[in-house]
C-alpha positions in Angstrom: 28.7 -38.6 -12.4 27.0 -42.4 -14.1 29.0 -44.3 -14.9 28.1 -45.6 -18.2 29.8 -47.4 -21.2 29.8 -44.2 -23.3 32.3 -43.0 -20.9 35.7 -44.4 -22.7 37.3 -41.1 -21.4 37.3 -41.3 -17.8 40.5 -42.0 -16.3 40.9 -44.5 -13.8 41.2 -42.4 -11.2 38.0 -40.6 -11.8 36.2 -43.6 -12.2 37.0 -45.0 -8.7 36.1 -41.0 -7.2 32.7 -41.4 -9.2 32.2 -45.1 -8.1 33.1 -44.5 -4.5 30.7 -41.7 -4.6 27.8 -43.5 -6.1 28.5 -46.7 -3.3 28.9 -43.7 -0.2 25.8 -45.0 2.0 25.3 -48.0 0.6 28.8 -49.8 1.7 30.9 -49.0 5.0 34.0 -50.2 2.4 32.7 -47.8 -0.4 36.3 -47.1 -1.7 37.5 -50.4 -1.3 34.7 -52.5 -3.0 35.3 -49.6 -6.2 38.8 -50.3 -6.6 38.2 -54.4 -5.9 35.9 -54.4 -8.7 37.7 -52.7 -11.1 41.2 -54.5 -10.3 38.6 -57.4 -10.9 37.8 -56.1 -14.2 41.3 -55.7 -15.6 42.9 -58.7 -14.0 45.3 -56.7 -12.1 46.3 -56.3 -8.5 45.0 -52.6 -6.6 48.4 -51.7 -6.4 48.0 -51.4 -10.4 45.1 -48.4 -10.0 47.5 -46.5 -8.3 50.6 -46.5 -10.2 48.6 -45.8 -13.2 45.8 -43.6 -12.4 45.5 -41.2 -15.9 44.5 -44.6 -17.9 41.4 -45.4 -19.2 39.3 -48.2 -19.7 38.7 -50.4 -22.9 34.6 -50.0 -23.6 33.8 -53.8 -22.4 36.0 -53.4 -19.1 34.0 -50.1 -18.9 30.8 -52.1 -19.4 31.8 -54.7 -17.0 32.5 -52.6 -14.3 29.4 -50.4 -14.7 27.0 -53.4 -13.9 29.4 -54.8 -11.5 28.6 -51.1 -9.9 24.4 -51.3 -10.1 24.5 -54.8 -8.6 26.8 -53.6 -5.7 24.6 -50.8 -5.0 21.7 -53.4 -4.8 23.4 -54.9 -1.9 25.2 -57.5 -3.9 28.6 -58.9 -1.8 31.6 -58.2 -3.2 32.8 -61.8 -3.2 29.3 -62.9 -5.0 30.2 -60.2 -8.0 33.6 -61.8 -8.0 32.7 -65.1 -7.0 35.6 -65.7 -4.9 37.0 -65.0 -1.1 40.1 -65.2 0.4 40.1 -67.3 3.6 42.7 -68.5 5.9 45.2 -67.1 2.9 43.1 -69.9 0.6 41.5 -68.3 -2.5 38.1 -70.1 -2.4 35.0 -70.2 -4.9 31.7 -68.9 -3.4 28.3 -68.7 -5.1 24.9 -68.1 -3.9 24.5 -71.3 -2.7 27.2 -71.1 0.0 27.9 -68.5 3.0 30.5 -66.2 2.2 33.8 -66.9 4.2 34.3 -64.3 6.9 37.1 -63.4 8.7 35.9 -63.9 12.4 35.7 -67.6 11.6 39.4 -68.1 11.6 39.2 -68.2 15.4 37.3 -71.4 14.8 40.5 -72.2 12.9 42.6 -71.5 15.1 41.3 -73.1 18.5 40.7 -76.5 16.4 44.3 -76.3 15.3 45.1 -75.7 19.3 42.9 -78.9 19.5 44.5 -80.8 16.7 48.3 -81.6 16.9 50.7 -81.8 13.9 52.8 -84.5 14.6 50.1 -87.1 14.3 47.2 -88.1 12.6 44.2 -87.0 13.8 40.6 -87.5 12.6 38.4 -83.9 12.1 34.9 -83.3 11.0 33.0 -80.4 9.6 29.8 -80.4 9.7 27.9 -77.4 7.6 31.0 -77.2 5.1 29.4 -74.9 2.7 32.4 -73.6 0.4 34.6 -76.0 2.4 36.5 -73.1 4.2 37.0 -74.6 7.3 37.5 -78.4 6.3 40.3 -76.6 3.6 42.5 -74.4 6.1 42.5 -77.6 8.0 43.5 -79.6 5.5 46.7 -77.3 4.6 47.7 -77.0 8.1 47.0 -80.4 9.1 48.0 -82.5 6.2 48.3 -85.3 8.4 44.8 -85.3 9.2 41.8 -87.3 7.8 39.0 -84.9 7.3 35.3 -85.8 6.7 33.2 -82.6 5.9 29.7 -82.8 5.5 27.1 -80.9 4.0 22.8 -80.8 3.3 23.1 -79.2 0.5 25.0 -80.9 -3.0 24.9 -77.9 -4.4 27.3 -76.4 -1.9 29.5 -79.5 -1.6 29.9 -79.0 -5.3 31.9 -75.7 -4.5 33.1 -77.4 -1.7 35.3 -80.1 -4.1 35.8 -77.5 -6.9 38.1 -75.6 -4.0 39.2 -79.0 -3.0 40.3 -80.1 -6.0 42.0 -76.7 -7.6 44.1 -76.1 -3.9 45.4 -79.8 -4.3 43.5 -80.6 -1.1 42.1 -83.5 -2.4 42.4 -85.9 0.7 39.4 -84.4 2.2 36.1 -86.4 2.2 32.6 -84.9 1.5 29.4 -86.2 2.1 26.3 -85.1 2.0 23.7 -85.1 5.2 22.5 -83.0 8.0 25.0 -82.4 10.5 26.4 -85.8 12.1 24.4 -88.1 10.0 26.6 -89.0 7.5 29.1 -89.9 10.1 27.1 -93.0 11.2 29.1 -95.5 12.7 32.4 -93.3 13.0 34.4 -90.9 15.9 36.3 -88.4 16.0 39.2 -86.6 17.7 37.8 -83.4 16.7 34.2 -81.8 15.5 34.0 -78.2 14.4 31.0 -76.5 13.1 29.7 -72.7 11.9 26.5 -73.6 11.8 23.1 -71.2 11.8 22.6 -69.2 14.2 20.5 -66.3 13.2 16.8 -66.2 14.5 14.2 -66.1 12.4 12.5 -62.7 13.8 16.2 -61.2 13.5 15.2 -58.5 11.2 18.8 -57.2 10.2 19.4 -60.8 7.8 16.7 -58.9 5.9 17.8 -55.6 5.2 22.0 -56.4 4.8 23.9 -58.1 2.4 23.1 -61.4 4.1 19.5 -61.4 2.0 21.9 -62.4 -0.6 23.3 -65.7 1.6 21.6 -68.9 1.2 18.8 -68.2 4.4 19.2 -72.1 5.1 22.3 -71.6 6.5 21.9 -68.4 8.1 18.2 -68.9 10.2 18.2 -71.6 13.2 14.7 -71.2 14.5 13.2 -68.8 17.0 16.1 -68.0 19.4 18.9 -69.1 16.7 19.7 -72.1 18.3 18.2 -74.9 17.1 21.5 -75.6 14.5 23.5 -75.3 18.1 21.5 -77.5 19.9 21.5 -80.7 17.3 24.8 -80.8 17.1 25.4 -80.7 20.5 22.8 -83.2 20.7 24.5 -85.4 18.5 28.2 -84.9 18.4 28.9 -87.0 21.5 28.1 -90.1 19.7 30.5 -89.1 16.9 33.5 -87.9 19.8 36.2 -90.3 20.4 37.0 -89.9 24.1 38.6 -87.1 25.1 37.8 -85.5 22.1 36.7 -81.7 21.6 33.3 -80.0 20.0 34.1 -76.7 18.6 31.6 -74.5 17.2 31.2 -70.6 16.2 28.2 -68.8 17.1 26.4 -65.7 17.4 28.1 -62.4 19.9 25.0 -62.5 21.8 24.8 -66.9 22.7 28.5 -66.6 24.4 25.6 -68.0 27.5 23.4 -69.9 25.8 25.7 -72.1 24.1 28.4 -73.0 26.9 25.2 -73.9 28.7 23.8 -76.4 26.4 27.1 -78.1 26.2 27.8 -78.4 29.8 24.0 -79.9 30.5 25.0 -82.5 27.3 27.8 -83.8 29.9 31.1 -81.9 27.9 34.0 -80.4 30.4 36.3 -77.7 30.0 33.7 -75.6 28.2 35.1 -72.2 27.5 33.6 -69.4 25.2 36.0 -67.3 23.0 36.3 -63.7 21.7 37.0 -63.1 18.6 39.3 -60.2 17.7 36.8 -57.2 18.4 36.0 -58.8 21.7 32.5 -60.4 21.2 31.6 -63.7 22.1 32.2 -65.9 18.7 33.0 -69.4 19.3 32.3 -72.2 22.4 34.4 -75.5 23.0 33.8 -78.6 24.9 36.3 -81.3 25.9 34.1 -84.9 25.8 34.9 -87.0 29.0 37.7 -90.4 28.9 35.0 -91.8 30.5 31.6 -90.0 30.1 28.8 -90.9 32.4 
């Protein structure tokens, strides 16, 4: 069964049974992404599909959601179609030239709000901001917080403030620069990252969905770490003491990155699972009184 624009007769229903179909083998989420994109297309919640399954589309929903469907089956995230993604409960703004939120970076969330208490101000940066997720579900839980986010790329920072500024989470700073550079002069209590950390050979960034992502901030390098190991590199002259480096990586440097920050001089380095129980994110407490 196509799926078409001179279809105005399928029910809703049988639309979502041909689109599943169709996206069967080319999605693990084939029945979710088809009823997504056509709550999408009418502005409604899922919930609406169901309670009215025998109604039909109008011809330029119909249209819509057919070329929503080709580009899907070309590999095309969900959230890119959309051009949003719901993070940390925040509704953000996500185009090609920012990573797509994930859930397995709210653990990164979560251990820098362990890091970051809410009866005081504390000073947080986040470095690699992209769409500004991170910075953001900071910002909302720590409103007491003053939060510098940076970002290479104006183009994502653009996003980044569009989020900022439509949340009402305006008190968050962005600047543009590589990692640590635009905080010259300045520490911090706190420095979170989700940096690259794909390697360049890593065939599979190829051949999934992340061919879509913008490759700068998927690909660190040979072994994936060169991202990893500049801001590890650099952070400590950012740190106020006794401050804490937090950083998300890939389930198979849950080694290689607690080893870098332990040779840079940080203490109480631990590495973290993330709910499926691989390796996902390192922290490292910088010394009162670093040698």
């Amino acid at each position: 069964m196509t799926l078409a624009q001179d279809e105005p007769t399928l029910t809703m229903r049988e639309r979502l049974l041909a689109a599943s179909q169709r996206l069967r083998g080319n999605s693990d989420s084939a029945r979710l992404d088809a009823e997504v994109l056509l709550a999408a297309v009418l502005n409604r919640p899922r919930s609406y599909l169901h309670a009215w399954p025998e109604r039909t589309l109008e011809p330029e929903q119909a249209a819509c959601f057919a070329g929503w469907l080709e580009r899907r089956l070309n590999g095309e995230p969900v959230a890119y179609l959309l051009g949003r993604r719901e993070f940390w409960s925040l509704e953000l703004e996500v185009t090609p030239d920012t990573l797509i939120p994930r859930p397995e970076t709210e653990l990164l969330v979560e251990l820098a709000l362990e890091r970051a208490p809410a009866d005081q101000p504390v000073t947080i940066a986040d470095l690699g901001t992209g769409s500004g997720a991170i910075a953001l579900a900071l910002a909302t839980e720590r409103p007491q917080a003053r939060i510098v986010a940076t970002d290479q790329s104006l183009a994502a920072l653009t996003v980044a403030r569009r989020n900022a500024q439509r949340l009402n989470l305006v008190k968050v700073d962005f600047r543009q620069g590589d990692w640590c550079i635009p905080l010259t002069g300045e520490r911090f209590d706190l420095i979170v990252a989700n940096p690259p950390y794909v390697a360049v050979a890593d065939p599979r960034w190829r051949r999934s969905e992340l061919r879509f992502e913008p490759s700068d901030a998927l690909i660190a390098g040979l072994d994936g770490l060169d991202a990893l190991r500049t801001i590890i590199t650099q952070a400590p002259d950012h740190l106020k003491p006794g401050g804490w480096l937090v950083l998300e990586h890939g389930y198979d440097q849950g080694e290689a990155v607690p080893a870098l920050l332990r040779a840079r001089g940080f203490g109480e380095v631990t590495d973290h699972q993330d709910a499926a129980g691989l390796s996902r994110s390192s922290s490292g407490h910088w010394p009162l009184f670093p040698n």
